[in-house]
Residue, then its C-alpha position, 0 to 999 in steps of 0.5 A: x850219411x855213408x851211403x857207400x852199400x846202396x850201390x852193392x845190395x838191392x834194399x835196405x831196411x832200418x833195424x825196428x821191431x817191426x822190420x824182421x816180419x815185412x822182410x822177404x823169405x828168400x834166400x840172398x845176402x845180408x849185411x848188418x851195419x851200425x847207425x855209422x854204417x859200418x859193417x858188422x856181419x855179412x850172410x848168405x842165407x836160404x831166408x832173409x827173414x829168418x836169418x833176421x829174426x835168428x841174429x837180431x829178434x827173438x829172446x835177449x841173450x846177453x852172453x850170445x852174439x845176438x846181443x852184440x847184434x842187437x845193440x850194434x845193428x841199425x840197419x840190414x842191407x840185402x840182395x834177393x838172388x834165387x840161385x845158390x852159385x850166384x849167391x856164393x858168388x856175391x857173397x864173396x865178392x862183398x867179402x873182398x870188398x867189405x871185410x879184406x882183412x878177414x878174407x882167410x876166416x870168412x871164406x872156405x873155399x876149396x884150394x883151385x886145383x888145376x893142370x900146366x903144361x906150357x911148351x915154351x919151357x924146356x924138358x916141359x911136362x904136364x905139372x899140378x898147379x893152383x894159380x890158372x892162366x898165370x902164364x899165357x903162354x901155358x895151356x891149363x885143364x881142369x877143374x879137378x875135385x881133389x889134388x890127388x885127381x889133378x896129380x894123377x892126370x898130370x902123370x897118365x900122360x906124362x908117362x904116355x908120352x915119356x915126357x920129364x918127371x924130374x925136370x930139375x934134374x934134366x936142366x942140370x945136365x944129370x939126367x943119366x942118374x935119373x930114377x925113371x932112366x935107370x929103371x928103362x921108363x925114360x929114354x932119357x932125351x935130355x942127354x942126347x945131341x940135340x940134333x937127335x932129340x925127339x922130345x919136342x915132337x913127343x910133346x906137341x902129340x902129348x898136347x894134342x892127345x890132352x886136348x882131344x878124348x882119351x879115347x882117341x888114343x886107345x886104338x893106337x896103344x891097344x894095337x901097341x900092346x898086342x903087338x909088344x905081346x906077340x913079339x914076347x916083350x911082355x914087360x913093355x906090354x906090361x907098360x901100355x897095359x898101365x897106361x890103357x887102364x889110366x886113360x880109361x880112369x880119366x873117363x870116370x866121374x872124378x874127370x867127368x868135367x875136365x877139359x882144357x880151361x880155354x874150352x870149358x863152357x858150361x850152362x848152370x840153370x836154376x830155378x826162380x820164381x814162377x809167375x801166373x799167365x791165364x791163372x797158371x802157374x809158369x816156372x821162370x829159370x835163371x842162367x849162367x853162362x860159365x867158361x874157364x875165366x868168367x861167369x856171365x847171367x843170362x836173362x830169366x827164360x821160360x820152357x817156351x823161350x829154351x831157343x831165345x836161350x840157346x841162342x843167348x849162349x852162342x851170343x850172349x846179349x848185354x856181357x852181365x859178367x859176374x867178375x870173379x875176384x881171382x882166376x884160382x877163386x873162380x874155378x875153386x868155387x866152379x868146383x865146389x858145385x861141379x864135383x858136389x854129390x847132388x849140385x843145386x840145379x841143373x850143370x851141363x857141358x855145352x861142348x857137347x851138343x845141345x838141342x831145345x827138345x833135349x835141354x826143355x826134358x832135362x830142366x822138366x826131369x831136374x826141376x819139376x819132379x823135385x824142385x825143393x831139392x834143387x833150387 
């Protein structure tokens, strides 16, 4: 027989009327095969055997997809994993893998939504992009949670910094009927000598400004403005009082992630089972170490191992990566749980500083006053 599944999930189990009761009540992934051990339907689920007793048992329904189940199904083939993002992500690796011709239906992924500016390029200027890293010699940011979000960063600082918002425009020698130059929001630099062109330092200040707080760059446009307004150049005053009230925009939640991809590093914490030391309960944590290009799971810890942890993060043991299939996959999925109301479990941004004490009362605050609501 086929064994081809055995390696991917961790159990198996012949299709009987006795298999769906000994199955575990956990959430993982599933996949139904025929006794040719051919796929037939691939689930991610918060039971195993609920799912199992849903699809396959129960009462007979000859019009309803159960009955196909019923009929076709000779065998379950699971994986137990406590996390939900790890399950999004197993469940759509195996997608790749087992049903490549019915990716498009059986994943419903966000589109990835993300921000290029590569310097090489010339008049460049910060542009939305779906495809992360596919230039390498580009620098990308985000995740953002919309196109809209995406668009409007692109924007603040591309008018900050006066960088080309038509770049067909300027490579084709017509940058004099441009919209932005004839409404005195562009100098313009693209119909200049090139000796006199100062575009190229424009644009390493705007890539330092990306990559630094927005905040950074306040001071300096405040001061600009008041300047502007005292002198009665109000329409300029007018101008960087926009582009303040961008820059304080980017602070808000819809930004509250974004960052260049080559920094983004982030600690997901989910909770597992809990195991009994000296007849007390003791809550075990499952975590993952997520950058811009991969995901890596981290060993299983306890409250009193958060510095075995810690450590882990900054060295991480074992490289258990979780490959994703693609790098636009990868932060689509990333945001779909970064940018959800109330995401399962605990996300933290490890750009920021974090000490064993702060990390022990944060799991204690997400997971041991309500743990049903975020596993």
């Amino acid at each position: 027989m086929d064994n081809r599944f055995e390696h991917l999930f961790e159990y198996k189990q012949i299709l009987t009327n006795e298999t769906p009761r000994s199955l575990p009540n956990e959430r993982g992934v599933l996949l139904f095969t025929d006794s040719n051990n051919r796929p037939i339907q691939l689930l991610f689920t918060a039971s195993i055997r609920r799912t199992v007793l849903s699809k396959w048992a129960g009462p007979f329904d000859e019009t309803s997809r159960k009955a196909s189940l019923r009929t076709e199904a000779a065998a379950v083939f699971y994986t137990l994993l406590a996390c939900e993002y790890h399950g999004h992500w197993f469940y759509n690796r195996l997608t790749h893998l087992l049903f490549p011709q019915k990716e498009k239906e059986m994943l419903s992924l966000p589109p990835a939504h993300c921000v290029r500016l590569s310097p090489r390029e010339q008049w460049a200027a910060f542009t939305v992009s779906s495809q992360p890293f596919k230039d390498g010699a580009a620098h990308y940011w985000g995740p953002f949670p919309t196109r809209e979000a995406a668009d409007f960063f692109a924007r603040t600082w591309n008018d900050i910094f006066c960088l080309c918002r038509n770049r067909a425009l300027a490579l084709g020698g017509g940058g004099s009927k441009c919209t932005y130059f004839q409404m005195n929001l562009c100098p313009a630099d693209c119909i200049k000598k090139v000796s006199e062109n100062p575009y190229p330092e424009r644009l390493k200040q705007a890539l330092r400004a990306a990559q630094s707080s927005p905040n950074s760059l306040m001071p300096e446009l405040t001061e600009q403005m008041k300047t502007l307004a005292a002198q009665l150049q109000f329409e300029r005053a007018q101008i960087i009082k926009k582009q303040l009230e961008s820059l304080e925009k980017l602070q808000t939640v819809p930004y509250r992630w974004t960052t260049d991809l080559n920094r983004l590093k982030i600690l997901h914490i989910s909770q597992g089972r809990s195991i009994r030391f000296q007849k007390h309960p003791v809550p075990i944590y499952q975590a993952f170490l997520i950058t811009g290009r991969t995901a890596e799971k981290l060993p299983p810890f306890t409250l009193d191992s958060i510095e075995r942890l810690l450590e882990a993060v900054q060295t991480p043991p074992g490289r258990c990566f979780l490959e994703p299939s693609t790098p636009s996959e990868h932060l689509s999925l990333l945001s779909l749980f970064l940018y959800k109301t109330r995401p399962p479990g605990l996300w933290l941004n490890l750009n920021e500083p974090l000490k064993p004490q702060q990390l022990r009362n944060q799991i204690v605050e997400s997971f041991e006053k309500t743990p049903a609501e975020n596993q």
